[in-house]
mmJSON file of the N, C-alpha and C atoms, coordinates in Angstrom:
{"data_MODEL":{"atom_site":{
"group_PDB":["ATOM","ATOM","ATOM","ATOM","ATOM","ATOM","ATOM","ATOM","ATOM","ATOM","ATOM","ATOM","ATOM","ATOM","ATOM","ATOM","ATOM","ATOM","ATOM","ATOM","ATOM","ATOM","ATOM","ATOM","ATOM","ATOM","ATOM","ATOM","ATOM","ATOM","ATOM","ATOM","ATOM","ATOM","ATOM","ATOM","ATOM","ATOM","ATOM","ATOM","ATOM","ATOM","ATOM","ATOM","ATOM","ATOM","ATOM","ATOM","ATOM","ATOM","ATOM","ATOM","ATOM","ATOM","ATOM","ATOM","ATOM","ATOM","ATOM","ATOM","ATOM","ATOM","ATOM","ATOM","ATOM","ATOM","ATOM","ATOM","ATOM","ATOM","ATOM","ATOM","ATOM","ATOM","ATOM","ATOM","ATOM","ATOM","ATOM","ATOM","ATOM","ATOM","ATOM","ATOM","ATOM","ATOM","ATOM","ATOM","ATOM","ATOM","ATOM","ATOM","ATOM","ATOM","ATOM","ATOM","ATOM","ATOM","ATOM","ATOM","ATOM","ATOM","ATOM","ATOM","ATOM","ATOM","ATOM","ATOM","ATOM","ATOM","ATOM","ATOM","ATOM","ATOM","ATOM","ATOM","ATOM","ATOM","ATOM","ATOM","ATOM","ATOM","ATOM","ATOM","ATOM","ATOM","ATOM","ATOM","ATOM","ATOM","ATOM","ATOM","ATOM","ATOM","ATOM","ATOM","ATOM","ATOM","ATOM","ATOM","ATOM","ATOM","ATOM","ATOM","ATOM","ATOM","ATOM","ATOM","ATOM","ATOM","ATOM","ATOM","ATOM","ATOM","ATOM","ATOM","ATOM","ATOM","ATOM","ATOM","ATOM","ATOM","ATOM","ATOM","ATOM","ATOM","ATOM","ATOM","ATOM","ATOM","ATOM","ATOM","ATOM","ATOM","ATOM","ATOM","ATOM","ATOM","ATOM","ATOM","ATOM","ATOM","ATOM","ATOM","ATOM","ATOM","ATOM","ATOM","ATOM","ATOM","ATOM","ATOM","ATOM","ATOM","ATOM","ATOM","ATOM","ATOM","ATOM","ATOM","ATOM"],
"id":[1,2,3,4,5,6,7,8,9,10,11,12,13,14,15,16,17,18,19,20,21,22,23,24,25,26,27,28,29,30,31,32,33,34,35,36,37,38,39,40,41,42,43,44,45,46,47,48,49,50,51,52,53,54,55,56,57,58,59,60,61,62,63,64,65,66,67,68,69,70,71,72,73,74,75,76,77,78,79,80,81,82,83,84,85,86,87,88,89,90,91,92,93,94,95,96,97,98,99,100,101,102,103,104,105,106,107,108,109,110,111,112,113,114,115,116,117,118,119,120,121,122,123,124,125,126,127,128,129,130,131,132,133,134,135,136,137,138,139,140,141,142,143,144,145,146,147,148,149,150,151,152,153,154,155,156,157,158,159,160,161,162,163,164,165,166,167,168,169,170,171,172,173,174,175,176,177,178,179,180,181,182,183,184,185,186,187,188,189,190,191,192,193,194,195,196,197,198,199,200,201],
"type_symbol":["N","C","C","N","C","C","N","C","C","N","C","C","N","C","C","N","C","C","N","C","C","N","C","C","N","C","C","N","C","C","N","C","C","N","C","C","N","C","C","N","C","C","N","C","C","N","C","C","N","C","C","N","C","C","N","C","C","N","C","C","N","C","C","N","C","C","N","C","C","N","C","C","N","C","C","N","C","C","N","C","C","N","C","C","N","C","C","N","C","C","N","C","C","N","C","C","N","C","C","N","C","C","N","C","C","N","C","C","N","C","C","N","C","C","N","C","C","N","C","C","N","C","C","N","C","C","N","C","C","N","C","C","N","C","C","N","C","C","N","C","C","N","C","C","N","C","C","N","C","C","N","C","C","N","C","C","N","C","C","N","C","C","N","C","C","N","C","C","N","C","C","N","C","C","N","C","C","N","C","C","N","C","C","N","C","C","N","C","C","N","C","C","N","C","C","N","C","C","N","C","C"],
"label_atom_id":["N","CA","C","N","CA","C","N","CA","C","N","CA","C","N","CA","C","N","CA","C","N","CA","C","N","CA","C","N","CA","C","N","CA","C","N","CA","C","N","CA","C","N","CA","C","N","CA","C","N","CA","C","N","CA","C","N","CA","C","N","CA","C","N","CA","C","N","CA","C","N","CA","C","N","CA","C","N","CA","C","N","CA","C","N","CA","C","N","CA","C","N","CA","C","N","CA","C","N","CA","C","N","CA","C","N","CA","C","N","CA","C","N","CA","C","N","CA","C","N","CA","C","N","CA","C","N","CA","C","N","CA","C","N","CA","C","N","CA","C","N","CA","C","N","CA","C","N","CA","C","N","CA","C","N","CA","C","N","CA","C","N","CA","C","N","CA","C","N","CA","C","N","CA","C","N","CA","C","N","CA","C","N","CA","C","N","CA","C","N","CA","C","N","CA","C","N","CA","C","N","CA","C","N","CA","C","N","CA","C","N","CA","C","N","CA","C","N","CA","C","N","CA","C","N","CA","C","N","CA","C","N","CA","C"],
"label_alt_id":[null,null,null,null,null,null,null,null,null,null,null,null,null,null,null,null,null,null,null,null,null,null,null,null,null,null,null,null,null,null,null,null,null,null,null,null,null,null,null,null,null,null,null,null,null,null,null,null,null,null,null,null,null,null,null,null,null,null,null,null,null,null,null,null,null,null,null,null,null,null,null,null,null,null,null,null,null,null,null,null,null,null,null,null,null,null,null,null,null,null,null,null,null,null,null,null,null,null,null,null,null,null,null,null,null,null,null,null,null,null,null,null,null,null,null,null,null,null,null,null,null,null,null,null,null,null,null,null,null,null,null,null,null,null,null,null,null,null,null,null,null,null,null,null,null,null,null,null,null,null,null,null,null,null,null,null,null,null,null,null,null,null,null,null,null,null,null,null,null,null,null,null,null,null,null,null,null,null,null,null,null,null,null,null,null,null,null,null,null,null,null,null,null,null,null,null,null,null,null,null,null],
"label_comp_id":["UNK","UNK","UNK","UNK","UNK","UNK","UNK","UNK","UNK","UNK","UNK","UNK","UNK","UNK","UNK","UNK","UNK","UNK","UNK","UNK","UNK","UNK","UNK","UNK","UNK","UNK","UNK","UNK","UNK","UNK","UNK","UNK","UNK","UNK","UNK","UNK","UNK","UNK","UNK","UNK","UNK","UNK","UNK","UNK","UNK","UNK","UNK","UNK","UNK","UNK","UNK","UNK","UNK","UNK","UNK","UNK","UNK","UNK","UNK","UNK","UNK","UNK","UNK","UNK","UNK","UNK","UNK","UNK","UNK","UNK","UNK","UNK","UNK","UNK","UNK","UNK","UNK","UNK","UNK","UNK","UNK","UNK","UNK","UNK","UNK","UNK","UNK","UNK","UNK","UNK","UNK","UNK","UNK","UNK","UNK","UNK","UNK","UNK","UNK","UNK","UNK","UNK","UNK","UNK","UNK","UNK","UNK","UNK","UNK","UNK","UNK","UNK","UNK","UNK","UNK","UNK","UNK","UNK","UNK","UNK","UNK","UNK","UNK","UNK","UNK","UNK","UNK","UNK","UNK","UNK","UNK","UNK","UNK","UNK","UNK","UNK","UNK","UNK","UNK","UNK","UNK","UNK","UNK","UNK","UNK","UNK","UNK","UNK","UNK","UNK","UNK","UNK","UNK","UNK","UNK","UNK","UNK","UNK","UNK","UNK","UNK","UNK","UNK","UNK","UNK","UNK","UNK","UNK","UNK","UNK","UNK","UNK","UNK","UNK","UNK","UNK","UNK","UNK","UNK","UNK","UNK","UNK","UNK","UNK","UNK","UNK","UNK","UNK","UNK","UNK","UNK","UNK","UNK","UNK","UNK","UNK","UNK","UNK","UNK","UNK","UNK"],
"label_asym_id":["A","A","A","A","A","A","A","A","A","A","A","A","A","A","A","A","A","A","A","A","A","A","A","A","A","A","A","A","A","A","A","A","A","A","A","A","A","A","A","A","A","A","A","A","A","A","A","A","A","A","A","A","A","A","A","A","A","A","A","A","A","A","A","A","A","A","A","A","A","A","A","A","A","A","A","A","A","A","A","A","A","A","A","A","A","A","A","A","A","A","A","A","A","A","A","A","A","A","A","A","A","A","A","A","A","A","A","A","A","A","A","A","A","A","A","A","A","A","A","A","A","A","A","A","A","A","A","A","A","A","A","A","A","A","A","A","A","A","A","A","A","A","A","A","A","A","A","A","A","A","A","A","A","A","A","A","A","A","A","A","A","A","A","A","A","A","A","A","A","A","A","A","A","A","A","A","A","A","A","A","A","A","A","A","A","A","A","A","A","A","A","A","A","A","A","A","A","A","A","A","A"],
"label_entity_id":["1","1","1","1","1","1","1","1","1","1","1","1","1","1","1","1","1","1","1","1","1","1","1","1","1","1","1","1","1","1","1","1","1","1","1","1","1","1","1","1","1","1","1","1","1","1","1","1","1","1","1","1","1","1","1","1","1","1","1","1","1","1","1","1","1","1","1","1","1","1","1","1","1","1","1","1","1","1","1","1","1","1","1","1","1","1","1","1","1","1","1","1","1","1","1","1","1","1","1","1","1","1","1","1","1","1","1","1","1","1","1","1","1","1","1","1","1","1","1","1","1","1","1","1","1","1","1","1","1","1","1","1","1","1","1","1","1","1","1","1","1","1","1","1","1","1","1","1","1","1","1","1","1","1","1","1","1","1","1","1","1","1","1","1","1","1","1","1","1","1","1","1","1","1","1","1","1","1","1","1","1","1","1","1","1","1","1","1","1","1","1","1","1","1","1","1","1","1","1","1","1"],
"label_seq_id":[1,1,1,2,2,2,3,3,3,4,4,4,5,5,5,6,6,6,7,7,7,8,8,8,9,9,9,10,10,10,11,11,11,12,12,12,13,13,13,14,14,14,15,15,15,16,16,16,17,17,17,18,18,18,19,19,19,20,20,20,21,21,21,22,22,22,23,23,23,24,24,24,25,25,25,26,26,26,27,27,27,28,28,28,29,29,29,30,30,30,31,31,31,32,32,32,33,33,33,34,34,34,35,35,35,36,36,36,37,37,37,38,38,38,39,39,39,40,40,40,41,41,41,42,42,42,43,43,43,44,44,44,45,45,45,46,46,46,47,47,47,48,48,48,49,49,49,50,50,50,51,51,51,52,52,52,53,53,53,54,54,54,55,55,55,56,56,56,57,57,57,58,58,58,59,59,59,60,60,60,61,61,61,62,62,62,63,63,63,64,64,64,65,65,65,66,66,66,67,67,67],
"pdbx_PDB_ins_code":[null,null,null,null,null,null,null,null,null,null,null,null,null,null,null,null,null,null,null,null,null,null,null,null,null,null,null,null,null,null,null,null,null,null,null,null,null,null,null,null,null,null,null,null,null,null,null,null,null,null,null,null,null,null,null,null,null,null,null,null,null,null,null,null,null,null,null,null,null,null,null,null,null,null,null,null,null,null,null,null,null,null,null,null,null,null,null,null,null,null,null,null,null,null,null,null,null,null,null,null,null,null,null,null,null,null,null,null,null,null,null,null,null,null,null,null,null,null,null,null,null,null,null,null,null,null,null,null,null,null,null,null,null,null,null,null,null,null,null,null,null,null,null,null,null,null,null,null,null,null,null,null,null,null,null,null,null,null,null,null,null,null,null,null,null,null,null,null,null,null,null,null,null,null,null,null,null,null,null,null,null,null,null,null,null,null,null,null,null,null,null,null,null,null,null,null,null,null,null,null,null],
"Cartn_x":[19.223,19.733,21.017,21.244,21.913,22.702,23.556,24.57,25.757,25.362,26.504,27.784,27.541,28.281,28.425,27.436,27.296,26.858,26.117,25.659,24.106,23.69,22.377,22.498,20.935,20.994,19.07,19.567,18.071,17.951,16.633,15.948,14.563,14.969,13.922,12.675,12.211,10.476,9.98,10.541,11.831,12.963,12.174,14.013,14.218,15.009,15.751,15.835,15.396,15.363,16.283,17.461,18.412,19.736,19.607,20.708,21.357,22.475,22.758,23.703,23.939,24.694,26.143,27.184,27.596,28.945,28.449,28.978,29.696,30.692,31.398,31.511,30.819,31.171,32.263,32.632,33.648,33.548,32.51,32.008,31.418,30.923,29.951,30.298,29.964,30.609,29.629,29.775,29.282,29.289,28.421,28.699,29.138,28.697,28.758,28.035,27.738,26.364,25.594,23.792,23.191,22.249,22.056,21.897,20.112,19.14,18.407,17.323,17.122,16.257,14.742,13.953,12.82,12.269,11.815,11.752,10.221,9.418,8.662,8.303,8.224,8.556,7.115,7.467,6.54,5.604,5.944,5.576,6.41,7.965,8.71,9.173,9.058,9.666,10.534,11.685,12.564,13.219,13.776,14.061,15.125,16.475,17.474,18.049,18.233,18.706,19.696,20.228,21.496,21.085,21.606,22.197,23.137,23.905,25.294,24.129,24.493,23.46,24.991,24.384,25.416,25.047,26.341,26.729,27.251,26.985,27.17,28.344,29.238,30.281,30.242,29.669,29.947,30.793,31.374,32.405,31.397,31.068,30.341,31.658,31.824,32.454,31.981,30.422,30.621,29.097,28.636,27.739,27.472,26.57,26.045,25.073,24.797,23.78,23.697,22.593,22.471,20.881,21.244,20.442,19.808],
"Cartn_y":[122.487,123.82,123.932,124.974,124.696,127.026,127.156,128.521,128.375,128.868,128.972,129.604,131.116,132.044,132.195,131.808,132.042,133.388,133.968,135.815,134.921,134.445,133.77,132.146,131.919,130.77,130.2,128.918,128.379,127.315,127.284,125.878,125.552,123.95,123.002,122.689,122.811,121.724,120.797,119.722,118.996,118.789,119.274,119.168,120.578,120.42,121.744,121.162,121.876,121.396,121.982,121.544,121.904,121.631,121.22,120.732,119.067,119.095,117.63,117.897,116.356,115.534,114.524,114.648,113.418,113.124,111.356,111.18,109.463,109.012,108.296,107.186,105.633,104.759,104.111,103.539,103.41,102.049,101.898,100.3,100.11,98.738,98.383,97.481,97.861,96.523,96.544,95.73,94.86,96.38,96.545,97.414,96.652,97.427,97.108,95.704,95.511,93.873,94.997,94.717,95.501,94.101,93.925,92.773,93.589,92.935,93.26,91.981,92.899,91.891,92.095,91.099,91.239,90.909,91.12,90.615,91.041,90.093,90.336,89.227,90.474,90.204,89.31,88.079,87.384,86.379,86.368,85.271,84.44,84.764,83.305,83.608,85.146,85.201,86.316,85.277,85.974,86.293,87.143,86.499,87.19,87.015,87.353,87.667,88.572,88.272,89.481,89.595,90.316,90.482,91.31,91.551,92.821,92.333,93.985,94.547,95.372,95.798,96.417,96.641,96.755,98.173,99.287,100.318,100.395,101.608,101.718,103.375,103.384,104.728,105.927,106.457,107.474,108.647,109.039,110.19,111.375,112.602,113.518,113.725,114.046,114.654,115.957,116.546,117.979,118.181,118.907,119.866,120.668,120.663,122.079,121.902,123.389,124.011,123.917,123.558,123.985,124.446,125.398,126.328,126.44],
"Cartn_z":[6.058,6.235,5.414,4.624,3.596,3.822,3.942,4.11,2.9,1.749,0.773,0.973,1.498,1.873,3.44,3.638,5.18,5.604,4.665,5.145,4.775,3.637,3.459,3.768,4.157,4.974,4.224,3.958,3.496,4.099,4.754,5.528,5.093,5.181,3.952,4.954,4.224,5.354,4.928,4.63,5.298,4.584,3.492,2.136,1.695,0.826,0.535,-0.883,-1.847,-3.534,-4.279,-4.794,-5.308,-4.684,-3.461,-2.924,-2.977,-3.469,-3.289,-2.326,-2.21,-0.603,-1.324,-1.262,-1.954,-1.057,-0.842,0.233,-0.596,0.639,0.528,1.536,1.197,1.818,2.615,3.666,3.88,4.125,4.607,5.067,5.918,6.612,7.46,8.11,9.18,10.724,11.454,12.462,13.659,14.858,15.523,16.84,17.665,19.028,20.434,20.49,21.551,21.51,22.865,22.18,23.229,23.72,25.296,26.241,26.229,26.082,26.299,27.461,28.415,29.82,29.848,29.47,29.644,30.989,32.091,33.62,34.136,34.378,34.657,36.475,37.346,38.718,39.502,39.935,40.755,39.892,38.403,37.618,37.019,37.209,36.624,35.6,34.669,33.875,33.422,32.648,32.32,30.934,30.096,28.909,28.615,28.535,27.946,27.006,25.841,24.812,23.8,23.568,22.735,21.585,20.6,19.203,18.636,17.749,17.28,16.04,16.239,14.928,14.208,12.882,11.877,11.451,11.437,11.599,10.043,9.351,8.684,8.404,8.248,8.069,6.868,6.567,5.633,5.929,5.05,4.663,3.911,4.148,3.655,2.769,1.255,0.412,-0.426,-0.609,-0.75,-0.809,-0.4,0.258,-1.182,-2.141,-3.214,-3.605,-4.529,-4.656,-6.122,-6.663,-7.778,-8.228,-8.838,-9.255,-10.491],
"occupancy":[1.0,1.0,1.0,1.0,1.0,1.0,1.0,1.0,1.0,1.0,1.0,1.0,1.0,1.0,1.0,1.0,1.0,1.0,1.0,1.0,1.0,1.0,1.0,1.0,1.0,1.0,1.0,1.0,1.0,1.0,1.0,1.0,1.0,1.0,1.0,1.0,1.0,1.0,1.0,1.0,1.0,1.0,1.0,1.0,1.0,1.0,1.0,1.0,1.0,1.0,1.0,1.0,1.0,1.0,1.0,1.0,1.0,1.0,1.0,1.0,1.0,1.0,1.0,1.0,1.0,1.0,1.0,1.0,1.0,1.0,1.0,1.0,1.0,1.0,1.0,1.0,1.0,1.0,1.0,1.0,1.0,1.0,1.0,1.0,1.0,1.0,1.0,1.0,1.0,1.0,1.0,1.0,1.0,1.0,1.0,1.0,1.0,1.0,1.0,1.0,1.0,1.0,1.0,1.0,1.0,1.0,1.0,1.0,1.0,1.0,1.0,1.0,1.0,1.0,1.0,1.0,1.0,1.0,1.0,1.0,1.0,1.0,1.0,1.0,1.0,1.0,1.0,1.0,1.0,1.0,1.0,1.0,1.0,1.0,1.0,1.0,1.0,1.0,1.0,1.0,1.0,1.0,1.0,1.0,1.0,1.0,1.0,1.0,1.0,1.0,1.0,1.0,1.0,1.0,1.0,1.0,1.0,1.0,1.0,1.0,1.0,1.0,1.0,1.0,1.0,1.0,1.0,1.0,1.0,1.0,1.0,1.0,1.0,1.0,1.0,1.0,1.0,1.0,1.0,1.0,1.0,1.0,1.0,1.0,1.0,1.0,1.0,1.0,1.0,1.0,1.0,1.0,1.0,1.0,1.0,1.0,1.0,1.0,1.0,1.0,1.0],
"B_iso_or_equiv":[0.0,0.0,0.0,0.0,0.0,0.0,0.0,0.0,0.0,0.0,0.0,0.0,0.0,0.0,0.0,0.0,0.0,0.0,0.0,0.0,0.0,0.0,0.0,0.0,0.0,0.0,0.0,0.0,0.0,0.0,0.0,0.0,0.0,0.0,0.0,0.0,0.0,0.0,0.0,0.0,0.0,0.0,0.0,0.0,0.0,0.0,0.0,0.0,0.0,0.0,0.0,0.0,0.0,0.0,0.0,0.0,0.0,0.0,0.0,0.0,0.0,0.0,0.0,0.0,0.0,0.0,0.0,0.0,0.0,0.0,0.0,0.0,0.0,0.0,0.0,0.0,0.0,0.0,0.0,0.0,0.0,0.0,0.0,0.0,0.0,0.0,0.0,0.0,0.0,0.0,0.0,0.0,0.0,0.0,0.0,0.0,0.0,0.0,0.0,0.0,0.0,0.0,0.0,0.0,0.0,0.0,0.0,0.0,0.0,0.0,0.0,0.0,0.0,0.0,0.0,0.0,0.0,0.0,0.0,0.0,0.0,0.0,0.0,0.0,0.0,0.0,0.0,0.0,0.0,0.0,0.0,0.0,0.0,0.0,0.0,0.0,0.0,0.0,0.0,0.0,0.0,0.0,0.0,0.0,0.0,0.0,0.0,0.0,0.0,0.0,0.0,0.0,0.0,0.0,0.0,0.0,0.0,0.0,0.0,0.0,0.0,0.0,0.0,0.0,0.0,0.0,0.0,0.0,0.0,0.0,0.0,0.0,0.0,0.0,0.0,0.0,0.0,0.0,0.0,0.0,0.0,0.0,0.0,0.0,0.0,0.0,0.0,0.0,0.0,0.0,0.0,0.0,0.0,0.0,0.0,0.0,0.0,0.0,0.0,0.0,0.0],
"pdbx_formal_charge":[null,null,null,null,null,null,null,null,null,null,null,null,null,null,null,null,null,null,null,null,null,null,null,null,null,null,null,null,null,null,null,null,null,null,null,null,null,null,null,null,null,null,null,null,null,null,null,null,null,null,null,null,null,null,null,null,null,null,null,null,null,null,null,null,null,null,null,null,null,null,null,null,null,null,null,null,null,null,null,null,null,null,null,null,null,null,null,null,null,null,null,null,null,null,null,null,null,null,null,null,null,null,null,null,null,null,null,null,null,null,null,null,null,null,null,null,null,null,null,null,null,null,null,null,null,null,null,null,null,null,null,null,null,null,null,null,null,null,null,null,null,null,null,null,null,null,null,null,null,null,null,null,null,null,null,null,null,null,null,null,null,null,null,null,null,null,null,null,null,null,null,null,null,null,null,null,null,null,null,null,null,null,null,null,null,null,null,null,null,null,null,null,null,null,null,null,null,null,null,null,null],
"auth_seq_id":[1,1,1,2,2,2,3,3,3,4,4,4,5,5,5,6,6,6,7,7,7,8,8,8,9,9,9,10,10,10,11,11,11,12,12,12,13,13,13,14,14,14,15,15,15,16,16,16,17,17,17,18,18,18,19,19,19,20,20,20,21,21,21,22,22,22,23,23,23,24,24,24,25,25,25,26,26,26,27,27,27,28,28,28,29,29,29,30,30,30,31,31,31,32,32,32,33,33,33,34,34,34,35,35,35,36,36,36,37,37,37,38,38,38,39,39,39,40,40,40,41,41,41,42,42,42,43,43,43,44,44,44,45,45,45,46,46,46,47,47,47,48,48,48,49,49,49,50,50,50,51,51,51,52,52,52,53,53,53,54,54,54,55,55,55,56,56,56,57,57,57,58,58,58,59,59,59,60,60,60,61,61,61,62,62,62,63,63,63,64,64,64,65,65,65,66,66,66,67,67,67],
"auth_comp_id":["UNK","UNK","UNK","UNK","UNK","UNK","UNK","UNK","UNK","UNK","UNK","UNK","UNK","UNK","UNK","UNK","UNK","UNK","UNK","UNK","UNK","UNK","UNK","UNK","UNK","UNK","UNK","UNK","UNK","UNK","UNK","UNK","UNK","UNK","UNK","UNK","UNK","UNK","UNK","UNK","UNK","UNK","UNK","UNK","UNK","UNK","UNK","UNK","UNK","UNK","UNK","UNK","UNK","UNK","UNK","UNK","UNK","UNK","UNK","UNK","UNK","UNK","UNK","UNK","UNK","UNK","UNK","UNK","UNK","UNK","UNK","UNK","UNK","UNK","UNK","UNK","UNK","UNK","UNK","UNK","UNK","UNK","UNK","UNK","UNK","UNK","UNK","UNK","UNK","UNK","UNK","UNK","UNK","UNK","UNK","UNK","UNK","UNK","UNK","UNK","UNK","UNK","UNK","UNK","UNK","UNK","UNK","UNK","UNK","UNK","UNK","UNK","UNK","UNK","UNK","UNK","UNK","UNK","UNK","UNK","UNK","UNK","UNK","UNK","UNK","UNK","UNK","UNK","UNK","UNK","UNK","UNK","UNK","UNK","UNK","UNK","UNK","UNK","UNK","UNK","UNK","UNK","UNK","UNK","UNK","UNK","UNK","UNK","UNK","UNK","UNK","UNK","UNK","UNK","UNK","UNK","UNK","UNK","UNK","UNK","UNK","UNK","UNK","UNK","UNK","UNK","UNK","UNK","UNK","UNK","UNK","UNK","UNK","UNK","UNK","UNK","UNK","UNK","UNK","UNK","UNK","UNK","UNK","UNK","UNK","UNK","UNK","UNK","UNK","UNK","UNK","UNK","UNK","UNK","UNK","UNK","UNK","UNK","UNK","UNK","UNK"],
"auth_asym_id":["A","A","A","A","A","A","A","A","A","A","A","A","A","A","A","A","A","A","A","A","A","A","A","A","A","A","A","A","A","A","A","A","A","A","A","A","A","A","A","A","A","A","A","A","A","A","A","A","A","A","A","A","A","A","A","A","A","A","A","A","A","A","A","A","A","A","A","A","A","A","A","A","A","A","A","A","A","A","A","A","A","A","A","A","A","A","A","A","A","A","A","A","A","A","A","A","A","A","A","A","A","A","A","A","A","A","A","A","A","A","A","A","A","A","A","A","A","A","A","A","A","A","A","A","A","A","A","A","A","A","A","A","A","A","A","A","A","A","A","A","A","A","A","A","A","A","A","A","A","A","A","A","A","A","A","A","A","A","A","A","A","A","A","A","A","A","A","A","A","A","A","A","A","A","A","A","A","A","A","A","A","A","A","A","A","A","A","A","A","A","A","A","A","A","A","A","A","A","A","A","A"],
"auth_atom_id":["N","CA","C","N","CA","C","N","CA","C","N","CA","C","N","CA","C","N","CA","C","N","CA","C","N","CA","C","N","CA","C","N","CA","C","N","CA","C","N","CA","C","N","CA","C","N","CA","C","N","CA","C","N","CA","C","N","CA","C","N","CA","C","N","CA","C","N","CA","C","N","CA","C","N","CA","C","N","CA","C","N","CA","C","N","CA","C","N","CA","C","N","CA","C","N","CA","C","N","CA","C","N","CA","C","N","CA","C","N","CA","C","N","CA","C","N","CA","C","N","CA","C","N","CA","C","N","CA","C","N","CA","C","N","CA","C","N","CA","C","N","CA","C","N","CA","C","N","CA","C","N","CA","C","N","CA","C","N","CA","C","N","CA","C","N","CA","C","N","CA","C","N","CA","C","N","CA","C","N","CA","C","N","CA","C","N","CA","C","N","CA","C","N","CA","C","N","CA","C","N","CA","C","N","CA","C","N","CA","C","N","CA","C","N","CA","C","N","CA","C","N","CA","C","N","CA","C","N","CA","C","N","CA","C"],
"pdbx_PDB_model_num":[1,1,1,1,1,1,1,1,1,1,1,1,1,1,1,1,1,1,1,1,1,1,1,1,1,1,1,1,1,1,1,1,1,1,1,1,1,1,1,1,1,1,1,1,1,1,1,1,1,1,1,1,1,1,1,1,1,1,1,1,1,1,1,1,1,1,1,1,1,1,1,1,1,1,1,1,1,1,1,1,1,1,1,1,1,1,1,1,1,1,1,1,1,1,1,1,1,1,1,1,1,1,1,1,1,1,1,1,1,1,1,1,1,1,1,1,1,1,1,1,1,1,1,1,1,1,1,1,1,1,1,1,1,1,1,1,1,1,1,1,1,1,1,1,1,1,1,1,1,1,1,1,1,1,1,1,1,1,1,1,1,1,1,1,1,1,1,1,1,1,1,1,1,1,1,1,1,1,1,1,1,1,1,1,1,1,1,1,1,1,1,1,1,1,1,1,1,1,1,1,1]
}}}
């Protein structure tokens, strides 16, 4: 969805052709840690296990149209 002026308004199905995106890395880290429990009740098992997944940051720097 793409509003130049904001009086007209264009939406893609699923893209929008002529529009670029240009954006800015900032870097990439480690998240949260997500605990994940596998439990299955009255047979003995159990399985425990974690991982951070790695997050990545972008900065949007400009939104246009070209025609």
């Amino acid at each position: 969805m793409f509003a130049e002026d904001g009086s007209t308004v264009s939406v893609g199905t699923p893209l929008l052709s002529g529009v670029t995106v240009t954006a800015e890395n900032l870097g990439t880290a480690k998240g949260d840690k997500i605990r994940v429990l596998k439990f299955k009740r009255k047979n003995r098992y159990e399985r425990n296990f974690g991982f951070r997944p790695v997050q990545t940051t972008l900065t949007i720097k400009e939104i246009a149209l070209h025609a």
